[in-house]
RORODREN-32389 format. One record per residue (C-alpha): x, y, z. Coordinates in steps of 0.25 Angstrom, whole numbers, plus 2048, in hexadecimal, padded with zeros to 3 digits. Example, Ala and Ser with C-alpha at 12.3 -4.5 7.8 and 13.67 -1.06 7.14 Angstrom:
REM RORODREN-32389
8317EE81F;8377FC81D;
This chain:
REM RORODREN-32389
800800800;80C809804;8128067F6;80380A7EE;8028167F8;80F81C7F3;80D8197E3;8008217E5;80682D7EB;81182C7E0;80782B7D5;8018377DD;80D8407DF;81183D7CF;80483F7C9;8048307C3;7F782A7BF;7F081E7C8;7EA8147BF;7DC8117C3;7D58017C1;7CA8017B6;7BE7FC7B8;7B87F77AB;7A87F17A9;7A87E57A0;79B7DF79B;7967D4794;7877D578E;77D7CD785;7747D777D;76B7CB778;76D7CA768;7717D7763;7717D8755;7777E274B;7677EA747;7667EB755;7717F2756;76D7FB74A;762800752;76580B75B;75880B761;7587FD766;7557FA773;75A7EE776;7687F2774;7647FF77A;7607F8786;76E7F1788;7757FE785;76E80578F;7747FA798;7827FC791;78280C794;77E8087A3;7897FF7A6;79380379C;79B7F979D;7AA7FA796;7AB7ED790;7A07E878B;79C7DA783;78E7DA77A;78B7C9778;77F7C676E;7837D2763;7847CD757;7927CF74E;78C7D7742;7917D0735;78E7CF726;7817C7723;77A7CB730;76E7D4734;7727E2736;77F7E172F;7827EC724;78A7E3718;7997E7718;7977EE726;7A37EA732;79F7DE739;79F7E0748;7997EC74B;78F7E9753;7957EB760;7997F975B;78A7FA758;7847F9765;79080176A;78C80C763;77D80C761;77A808770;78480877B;78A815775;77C81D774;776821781;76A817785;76381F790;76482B799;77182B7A2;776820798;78382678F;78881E785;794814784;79F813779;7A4805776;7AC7FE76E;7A87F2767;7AF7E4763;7A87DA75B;7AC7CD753;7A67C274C;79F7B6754;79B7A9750;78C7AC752;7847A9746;78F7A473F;78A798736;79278B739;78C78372E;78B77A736;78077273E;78477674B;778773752;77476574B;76776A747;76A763739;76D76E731;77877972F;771786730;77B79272A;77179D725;7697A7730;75A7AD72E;7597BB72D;75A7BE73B;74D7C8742;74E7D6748;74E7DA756;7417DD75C;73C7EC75B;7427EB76B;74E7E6768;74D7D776C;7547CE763;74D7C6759;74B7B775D;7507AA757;74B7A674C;74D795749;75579973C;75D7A2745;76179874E;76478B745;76D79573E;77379974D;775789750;77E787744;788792747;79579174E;78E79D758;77F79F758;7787AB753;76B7AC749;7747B5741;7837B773F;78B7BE74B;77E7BE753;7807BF764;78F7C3760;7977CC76B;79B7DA76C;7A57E2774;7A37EF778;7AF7F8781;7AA804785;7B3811781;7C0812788;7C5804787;7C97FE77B;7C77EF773;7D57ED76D;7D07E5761;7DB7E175B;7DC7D8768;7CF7D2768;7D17C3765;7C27BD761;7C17AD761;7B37AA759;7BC7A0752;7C279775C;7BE78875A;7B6782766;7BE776763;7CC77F767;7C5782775;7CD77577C;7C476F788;7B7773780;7AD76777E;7A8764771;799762770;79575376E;78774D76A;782745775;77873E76A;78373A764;78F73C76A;79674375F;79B75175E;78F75B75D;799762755;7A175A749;7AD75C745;7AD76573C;7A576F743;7AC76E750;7BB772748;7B477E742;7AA781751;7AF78F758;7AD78F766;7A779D767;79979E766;79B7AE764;7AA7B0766;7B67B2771;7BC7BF770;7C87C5777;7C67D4776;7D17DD77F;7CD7EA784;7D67F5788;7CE7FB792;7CF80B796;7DC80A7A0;7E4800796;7E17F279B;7DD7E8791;7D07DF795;7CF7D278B;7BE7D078A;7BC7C1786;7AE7C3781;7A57B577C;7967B077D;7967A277D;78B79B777;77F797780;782788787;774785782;76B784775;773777773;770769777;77675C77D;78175D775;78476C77C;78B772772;786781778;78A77D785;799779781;79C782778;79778E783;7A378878D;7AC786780;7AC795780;7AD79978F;7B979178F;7BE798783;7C17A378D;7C879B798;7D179578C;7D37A2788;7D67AB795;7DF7A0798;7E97A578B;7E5797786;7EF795778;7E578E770;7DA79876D;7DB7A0762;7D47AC75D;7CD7B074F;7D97B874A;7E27A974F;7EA7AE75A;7EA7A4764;7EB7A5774;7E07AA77F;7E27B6787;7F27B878C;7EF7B779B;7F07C17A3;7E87CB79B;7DA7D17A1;7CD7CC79B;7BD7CA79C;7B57BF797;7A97C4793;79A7C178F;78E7B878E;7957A9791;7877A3792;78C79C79D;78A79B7AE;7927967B6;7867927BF;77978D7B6;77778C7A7;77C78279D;78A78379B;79477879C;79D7777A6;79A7837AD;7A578B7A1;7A47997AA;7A77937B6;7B07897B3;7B878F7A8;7B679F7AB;7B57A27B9;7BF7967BC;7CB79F7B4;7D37A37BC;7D47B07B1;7C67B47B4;7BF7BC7BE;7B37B77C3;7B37BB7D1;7A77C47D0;79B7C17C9;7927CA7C2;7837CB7C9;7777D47C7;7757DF7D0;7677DF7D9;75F7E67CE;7627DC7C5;75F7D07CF;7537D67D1;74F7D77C2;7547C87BE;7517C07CC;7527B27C5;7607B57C2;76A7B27CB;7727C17CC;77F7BC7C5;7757B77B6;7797BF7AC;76D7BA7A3;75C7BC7A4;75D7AE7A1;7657AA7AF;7737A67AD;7807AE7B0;7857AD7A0;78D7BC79C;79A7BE7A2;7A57C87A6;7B17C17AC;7BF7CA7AB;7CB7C47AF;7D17C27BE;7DA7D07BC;7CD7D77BA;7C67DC7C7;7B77DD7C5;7B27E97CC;7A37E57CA;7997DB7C3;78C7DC7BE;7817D67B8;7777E27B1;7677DB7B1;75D7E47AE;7557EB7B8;7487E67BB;73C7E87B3;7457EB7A7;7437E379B;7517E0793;7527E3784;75F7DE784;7607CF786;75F7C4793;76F7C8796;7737D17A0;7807D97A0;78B7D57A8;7977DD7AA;7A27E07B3;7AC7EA7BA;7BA7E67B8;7C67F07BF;7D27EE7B6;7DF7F77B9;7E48007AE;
């Protein structure tokens, strides 16, 4: 204490400057099926209801999970335009315009790349007896803003693609970093092509009717393991330090059958990121530069896993035997809703990050982050959400500068 008392006075007596912690609020949220007409539409209130949300929590780091990736062929998308703007849409034409009185608005950055959703396998993935590799037109919103529903050719072509969507680059992911940090892009690694069958310890689905592999062959050589994709995306935060967001949505562990491959895939790709933060050699990225994260460097794994550590229909419990079990991660505090959001949700337990009743979005930084504070956001009671059956979860990390 002597030896910090007398650094102070120095740095007093010479005018040098103390270096305060930062505290940054990262956040993780499902706006249910964004699509890029949606985002053409000012005046929609579904994603004005969740930039409201935005501009009163104004969280720093942010991930978007069910946006679609805007690509050539699809609905919205102007022929010859950049693919992957999307993020930037909602950036600018939501979060960045006031939504309400006392609200200001919020400048972000946007990160966006290609995800297996809707991407035709040509293949019969689901053994419905047929390859299904074309979509139907798919509807508009409602006047409201709620998506449109299903439709059945929508989903035999979602069964048949390497991730499912109605439509190519439907329930993508965006990432949004509010004005003062920056994404150093030329560093983000993105993994949507990494082969399930590379991911060592992973179990390949098996037919109990028959005994075979669900998956021949053939399809398992070609199978990526993302649903979506992994990225690795640094961002240079306000005071200089560099925070590495490991951002996914594995695929529901359900919607499948006996044969579990939902379920499989869902922990293939939460171990992903143990392999990964654990500077495994073997994994390699879209550009083929091979090796997980060099240890030592600060990270967050980020978004809806589809998983809980306590109920649902994973296997093998992947958050809690893969996740919180790293001896990287910090899981010592667990995001819980306040008192008015008990109140408005009293079938949920208060750590349930879903309408539904299951803990399945996550924000878990690494053990040389301190978390300041965490939170889950439910709507108060009596308020009808327009934005979908997820809650926002985000936390208060202190990082030094």
């Amino acid at each position: 204490m002597k030896f910090i008392s007398a650094a102070l006075l120095w740095c007093t007596l010479l005018g040098c400057a103390i270096s305060e912690p930062e505290t940054v609020r990262i956040m993780t949220f499902n706006v249910e099926d964004v699509r890029t007409d949606d985002l053409l539409r000012p005046d929609h209130p579904r994603l004005r209801a969740a930039a409201r949300i935005i501009q009163q929590l104004q969280p720093d780091i942010l991930l978007i999970n069910e946006i679609a990736y805007d690509q050539e062929g699809v609905p919205g998308y102007e022929s010859g335009a950049v693919p992957g703007q999307n993020g930037k849409r909602l950036a600018e034409n939501f979060f960045a315009v006031s939504q309400g009185e006392s609200l200001i608005g919020l400048t972000y950055e946007a990160f966006m790349a290609p995800s297996n959703t809707g991407q035709a396998s040509g293949y019969d993935l689901n053994h419905d007896g047929r390859a299904v590799t074309s979509y139907p037109e798919p509807e508009e919103a409602a006047e409201d803003g709620t998506p449109a529903p299903q439709t059945e050719g929508g989903r035999a072509y979602g069964n048949d693609n390497w991730g499912f969507g109605t439509f190519p680059g439907q329930y993508a992911m965006a990432l949004l970093v509010r004005e003062g940090h920056e994404i150093l892009v030329d560093e983000a690694r993105t993994f949507q092509h990494f082969l399930w069958k590379d991911l060592p310890g992973t179990d390949r689905p098996i037919d109990p009717a028959t005994g075979e592999f669900w998956y021949d062959d053939e399809i398992w050589s070609r199978f990526p393991l993302s649903s979506k994709s992994h990225w690795d995306v640094p961002i240079q935060l306000q005071g200089g330090k560099v925070i590495h967001v490991l951002a996914s949505h594995p695929t529901p562990p359900a919607f499948d059958g006996p044969e579990r491959r939902n379920q499989l895939r869902n922990r293939a790709e939460i171990m992903f990121w143990t392999a990964y933060i654990s500077g495994e050699s073997f994994i390699v990225d879209d550009n083929g530069i091979s090796g997980g994260l060099p240890q030592g460097e600060s990270f967050v794994i980020i978004g809806d896993m589809n998983a809980d550590p306590d109920e649902g229909g994973s296997v093998d419990d992947p958050i809690g035997s893969l996740l919180f079990s790293h001896p990287a991660v910090n899981d010592r505090i667990v995001p819980r809703a306040d008192s008015i959001g008990i109140a408005a949700f009293p079938n949920l337990d208060d750590d349930d990050t879903a309408e539904w009743g299951l803990r399945a979005d996550y924000v878990l930084p690494s053990m040389d982050l301190d978390i300041a504070g965490a939170f889950i956001f439910r709507w108060p009671k009596g308020v009808r959400s327009l934005v979908g059956d997820h809650f926002p979860v985000y936390l208060d990390v202190i990082v030094d500068r």
